[in-house]
C-alpha atoms as one frame of an Amber mdcrd trajectory, in Angstrom:
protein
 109.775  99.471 192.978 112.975  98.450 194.376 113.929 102.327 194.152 110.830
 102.728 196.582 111.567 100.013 199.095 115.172 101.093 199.166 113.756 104.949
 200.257 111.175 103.463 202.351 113.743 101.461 204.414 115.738 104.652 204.993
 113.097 106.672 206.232 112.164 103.769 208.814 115.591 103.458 209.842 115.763
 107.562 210.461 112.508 107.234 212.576 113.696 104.409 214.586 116.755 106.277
 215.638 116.422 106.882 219.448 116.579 110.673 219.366 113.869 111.187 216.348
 112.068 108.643 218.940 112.170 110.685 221.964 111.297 114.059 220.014 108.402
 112.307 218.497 107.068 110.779 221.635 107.109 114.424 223.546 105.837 116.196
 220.588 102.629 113.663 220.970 102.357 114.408 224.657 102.608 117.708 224.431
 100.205 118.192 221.481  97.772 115.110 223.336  97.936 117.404 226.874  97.096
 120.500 224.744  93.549 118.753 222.852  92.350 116.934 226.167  92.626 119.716
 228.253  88.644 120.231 227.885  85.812 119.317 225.606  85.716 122.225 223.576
  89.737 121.834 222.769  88.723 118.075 221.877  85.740 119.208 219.974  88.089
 121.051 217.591  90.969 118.588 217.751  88.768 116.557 216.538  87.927 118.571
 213.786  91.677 118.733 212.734  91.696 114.986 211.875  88.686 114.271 209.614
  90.362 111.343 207.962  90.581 109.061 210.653  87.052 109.483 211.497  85.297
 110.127 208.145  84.074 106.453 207.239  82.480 105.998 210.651  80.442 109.019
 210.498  79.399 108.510 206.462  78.531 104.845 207.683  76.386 105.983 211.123
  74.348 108.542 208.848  74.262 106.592 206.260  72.497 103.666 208.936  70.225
 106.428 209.840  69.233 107.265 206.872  68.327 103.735 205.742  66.362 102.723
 209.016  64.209 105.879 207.877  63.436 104.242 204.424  63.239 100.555 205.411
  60.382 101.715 208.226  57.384 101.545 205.496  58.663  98.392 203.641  58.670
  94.512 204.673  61.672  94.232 205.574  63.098  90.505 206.524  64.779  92.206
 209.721  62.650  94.560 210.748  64.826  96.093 213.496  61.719  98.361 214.730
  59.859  95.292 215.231  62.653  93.642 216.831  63.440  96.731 219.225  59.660
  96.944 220.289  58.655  93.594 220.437  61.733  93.409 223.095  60.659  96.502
 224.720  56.819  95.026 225.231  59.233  91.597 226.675  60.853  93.330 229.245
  57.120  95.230 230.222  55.775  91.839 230.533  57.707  90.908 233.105  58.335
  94.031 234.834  57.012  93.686 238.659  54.500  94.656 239.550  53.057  95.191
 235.793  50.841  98.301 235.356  47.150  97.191 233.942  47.606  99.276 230.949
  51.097 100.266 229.931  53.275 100.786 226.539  50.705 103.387 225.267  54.182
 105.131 224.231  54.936 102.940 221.559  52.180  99.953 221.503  50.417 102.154
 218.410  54.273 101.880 216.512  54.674  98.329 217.163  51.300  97.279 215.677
  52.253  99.041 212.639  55.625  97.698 212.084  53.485  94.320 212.307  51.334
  94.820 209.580  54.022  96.257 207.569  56.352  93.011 208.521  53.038  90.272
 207.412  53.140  92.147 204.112  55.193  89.708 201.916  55.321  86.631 203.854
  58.062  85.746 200.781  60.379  87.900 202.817  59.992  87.673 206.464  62.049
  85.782 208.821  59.497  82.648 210.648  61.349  83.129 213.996  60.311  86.804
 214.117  57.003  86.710 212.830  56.375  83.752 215.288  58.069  85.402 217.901
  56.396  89.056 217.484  52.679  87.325 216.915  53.679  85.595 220.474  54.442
  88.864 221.763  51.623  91.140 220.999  49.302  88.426 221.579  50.657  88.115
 225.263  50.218  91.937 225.667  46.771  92.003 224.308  45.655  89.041 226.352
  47.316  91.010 229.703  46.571  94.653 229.563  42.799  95.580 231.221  40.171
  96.600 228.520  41.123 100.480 227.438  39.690 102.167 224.732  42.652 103.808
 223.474  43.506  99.716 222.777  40.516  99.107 221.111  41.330  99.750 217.586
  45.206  98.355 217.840  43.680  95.183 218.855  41.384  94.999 215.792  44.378
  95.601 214.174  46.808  93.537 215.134  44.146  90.465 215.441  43.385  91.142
 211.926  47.690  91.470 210.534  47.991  87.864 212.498  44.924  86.005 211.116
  43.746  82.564 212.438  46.226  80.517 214.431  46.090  77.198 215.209  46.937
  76.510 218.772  45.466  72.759 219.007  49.333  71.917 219.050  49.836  70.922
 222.837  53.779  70.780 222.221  53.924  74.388 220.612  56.310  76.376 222.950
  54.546  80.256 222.796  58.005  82.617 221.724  56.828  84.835 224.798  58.488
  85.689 227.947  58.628  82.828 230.777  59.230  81.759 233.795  63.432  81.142
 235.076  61.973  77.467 236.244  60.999  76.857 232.865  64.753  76.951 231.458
  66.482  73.649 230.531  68.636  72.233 232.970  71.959  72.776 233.068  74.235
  70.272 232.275  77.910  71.761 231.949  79.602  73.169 235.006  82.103  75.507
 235.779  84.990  73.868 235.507  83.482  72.478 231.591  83.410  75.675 230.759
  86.773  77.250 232.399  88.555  74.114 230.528  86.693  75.527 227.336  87.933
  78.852 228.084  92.029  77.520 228.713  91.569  75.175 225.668  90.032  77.906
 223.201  93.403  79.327 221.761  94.223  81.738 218.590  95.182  79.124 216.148
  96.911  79.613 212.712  97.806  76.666 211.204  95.300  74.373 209.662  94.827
  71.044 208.174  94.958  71.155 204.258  90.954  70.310 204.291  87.667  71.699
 203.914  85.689  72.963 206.597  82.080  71.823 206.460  79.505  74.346 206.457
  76.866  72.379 208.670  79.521  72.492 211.674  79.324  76.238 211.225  75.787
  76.399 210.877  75.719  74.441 214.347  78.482  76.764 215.646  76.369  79.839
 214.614  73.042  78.208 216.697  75.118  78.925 219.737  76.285  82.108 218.599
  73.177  83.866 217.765  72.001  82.980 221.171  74.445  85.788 223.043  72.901
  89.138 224.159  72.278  91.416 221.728  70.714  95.249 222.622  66.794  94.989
 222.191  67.391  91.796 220.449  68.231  93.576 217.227  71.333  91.568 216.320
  72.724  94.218 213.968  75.115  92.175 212.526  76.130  90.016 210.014  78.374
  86.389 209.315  79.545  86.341 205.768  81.453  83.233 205.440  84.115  82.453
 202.814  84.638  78.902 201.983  85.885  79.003 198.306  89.594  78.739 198.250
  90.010  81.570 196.014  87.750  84.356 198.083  89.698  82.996 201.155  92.915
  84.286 199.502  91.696  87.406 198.507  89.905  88.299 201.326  92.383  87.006
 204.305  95.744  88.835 202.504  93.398  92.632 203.203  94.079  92.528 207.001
  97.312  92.756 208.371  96.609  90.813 211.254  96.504  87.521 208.764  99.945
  88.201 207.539 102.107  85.431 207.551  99.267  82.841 207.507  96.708  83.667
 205.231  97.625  81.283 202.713  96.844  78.126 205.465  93.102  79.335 206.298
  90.621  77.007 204.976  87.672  79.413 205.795  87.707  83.240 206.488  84.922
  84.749 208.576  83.855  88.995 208.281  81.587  89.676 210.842  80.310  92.828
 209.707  78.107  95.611 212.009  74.951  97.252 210.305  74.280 100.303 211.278
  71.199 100.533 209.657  69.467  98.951 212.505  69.442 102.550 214.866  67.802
 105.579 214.296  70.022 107.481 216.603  73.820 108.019 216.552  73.724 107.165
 220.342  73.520 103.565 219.118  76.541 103.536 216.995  78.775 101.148 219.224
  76.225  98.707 219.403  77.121  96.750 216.378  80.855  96.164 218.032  79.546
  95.123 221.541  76.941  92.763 219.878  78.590  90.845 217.086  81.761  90.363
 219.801  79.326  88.874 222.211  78.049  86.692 219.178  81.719  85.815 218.068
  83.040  84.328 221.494  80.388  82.262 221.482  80.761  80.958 217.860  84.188
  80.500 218.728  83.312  78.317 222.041  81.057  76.021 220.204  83.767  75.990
 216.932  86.137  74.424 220.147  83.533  71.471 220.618  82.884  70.418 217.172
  86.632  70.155 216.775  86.910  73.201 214.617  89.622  75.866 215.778  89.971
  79.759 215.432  91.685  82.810 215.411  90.428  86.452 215.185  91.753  88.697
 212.884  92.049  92.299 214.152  90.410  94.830 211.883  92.253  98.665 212.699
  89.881 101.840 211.124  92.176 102.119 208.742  91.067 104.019 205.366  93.110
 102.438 202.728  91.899  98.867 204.354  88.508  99.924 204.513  87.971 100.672
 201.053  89.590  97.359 199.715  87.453  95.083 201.870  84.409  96.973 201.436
  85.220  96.992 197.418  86.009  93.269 197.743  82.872  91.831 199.673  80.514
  94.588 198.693  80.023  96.831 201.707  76.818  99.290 201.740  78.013 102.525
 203.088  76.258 101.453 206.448  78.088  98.566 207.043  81.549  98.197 209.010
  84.127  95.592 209.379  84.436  94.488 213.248  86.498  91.631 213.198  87.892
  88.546 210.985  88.025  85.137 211.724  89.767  82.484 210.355  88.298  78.787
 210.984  89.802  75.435 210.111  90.930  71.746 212.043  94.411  73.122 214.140
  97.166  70.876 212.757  98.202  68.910 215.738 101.869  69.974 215.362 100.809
  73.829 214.925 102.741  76.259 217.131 100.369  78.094 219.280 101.567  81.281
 221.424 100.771  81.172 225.448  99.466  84.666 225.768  99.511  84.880 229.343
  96.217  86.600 230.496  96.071  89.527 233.154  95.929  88.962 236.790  92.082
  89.472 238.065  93.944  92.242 240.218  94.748  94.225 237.106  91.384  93.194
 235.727  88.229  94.190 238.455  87.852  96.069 241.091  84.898  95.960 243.788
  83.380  99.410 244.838  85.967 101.435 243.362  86.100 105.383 244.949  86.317
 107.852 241.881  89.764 109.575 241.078  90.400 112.923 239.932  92.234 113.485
 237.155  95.605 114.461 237.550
């Protein structure tokens, strides 16, 4: 081993030399120049480096493949029933709303009703509420249609009898902006929020409880998510020694993993699209979700720092190995959670100017 080390700081001394440098940085341009110069050249440079990309495309068609088989089963996500339910949402409100409309996909959503009030033993309440709200909205607003007929039946027979004697019962259906709460934190709440929230690594030697991250999670789930599928995942790690094992995989948590009290992997499942179109969903969605677990961590005096998670092959197969990934599942980010010790250093990281951020009405550019 020390044989190893001793050759392995020898070769990083050679490439750090300033000439190796400077032939290494044009041989990258050049080659870089040479595969972007069109599509087709990119298509096959692409090609050239399977490694780097192999575990996302295994995991997209793996996702695929899986939505396919969980579309005739109950199953307690049901992200075709989320997707269309959404879709019949957004048609609800559309203005001005067309006296029959979602004859696309109506026939689709029924189905993936029944199919969902299967095995009440394995259904999520807030989406069987929410999709019986739904379809019971549509049904009550589209004109009479005899191509409608026979979903109706349907769908009044998958929901049963409901009892709406309950004056207080909110319907889970779309609704008017007026009807929002009021707002009660202002701008400059949540800009102090913002400057306060900081990447912190040093903890207090003490349990986090799990109902603050429970509460934290209330607010996270909340964030925008692409036809409400939420195609992600918390798995939380609370028990000192899966904290260990998981936070030394990254090497973002070097240094500090031995001071996190709790260890979040958000994990993306791609199992929730049928299309490869979709595939960068999980990463926009469960980042949305994450800032806003991270806000609300800030209020309940809880403190955070995410743990950057590089597509990188040897890391990928520990983790997944360690917290059982399905092929379908990726990694997006780690978080570690704790209380910040008060005396913890915490670095400034000055953000960008809004000049170097936005830009209003910007003309295109040709490429040079």
């Amino acid at each position: 081993m020390a044989k190893l080390n001793v050759i392995k700081q020898r070769v990083q001394g050679f490439l750090a030399r300033p000439a190796v440098r400077a032939v290494n940085e044009r041989t990258n341009r050049a080659v870089l120049r040479l595969l972007t110069a069109n599509r087709a050249v990119a298509t096959v440079g692409f090609w050239l480096s399977p490694l780097g990309f192999n575990r996302e495309r295994w995991a997209m068609l793996s996702g695929r493949a899986a939505y396919r088989r969980n579309q005739d089963r109950t199953d307690a996500t049901s992200p075709r029933l989320r997707r269309n339910v959404h879709r019949l949402e957004k048609a609800l409100i559309m203005e001005p709303r067309r006296p029959v409309f979602a004859l696309d996909y109506i026939e689709e959503t029924v189905e993936a009703f029944e199919v969902y009030r299967r095995d009440p033993a394995l259904t999520d309440p807030a989406l069987a509420r929410w999709s019986e709200d739904v379809l019971r909205a549509y049904f009550d607003a589209v004109e009479p249609d005899d191509r409608l007929d026979g979903l109706r039946q349907r769908f009044a027979a998958a929901a049963g009898d409901v009892d709406r004697s309950d004056p207080t019962a909110v319907a889970h259906a779309p609704f008017r902006r007026k009807e929002s709460p009021e707002l009660t934190v202002s701008y400059d709440d949540l800009l102090g929020l913002a400057m306060r929230r900081r990447s912190v690594r040093w903890f207090e030697d003490r349990p986090v409880p799990r109902e603050l991250v429970d509460q934290a999670l209330l607010v996270g789930r909340q964030s925008p998510s692409a036809c409400n599928r939420q195609p992600f995942e918390y798995r939380i790690y609370d028990d000192p020694e899966l904290v260990r094992r998981v936070a030394s995989i990254p090497f973002g948590a070097a240094g500090y993993s031995q001071n996190i009290q709790t260890i979040v992997v958000l994990v993306g499942k791609l199992d929730n699209f049928f299309s490869a179109r979709d595939r960068h969903v999980i990463y926009i969605d469960a980042s949305l979700s994450a800032m806003a677990f991270m806000f609300a961590l800030e209020t309940l005096g809880l403190a955070s720092s995410v743990i950057n998670w590089p597509d990188f092959e040897p890391l990928e197969a520990k983790m997944a190995k360690a917290i059982g990934l399905e092929p379908h599942e990726r990694v997006v980010l780690l978080m570690a959670v704790g209380y910040p010790r008060s005396d913890g250093g915490i670095p400034y990281s000055a953000k960008k100017s809004l000049d170097f951020l936005r830009s209003y009405n910007a003309a295109p550019t040709t490429r040079p």
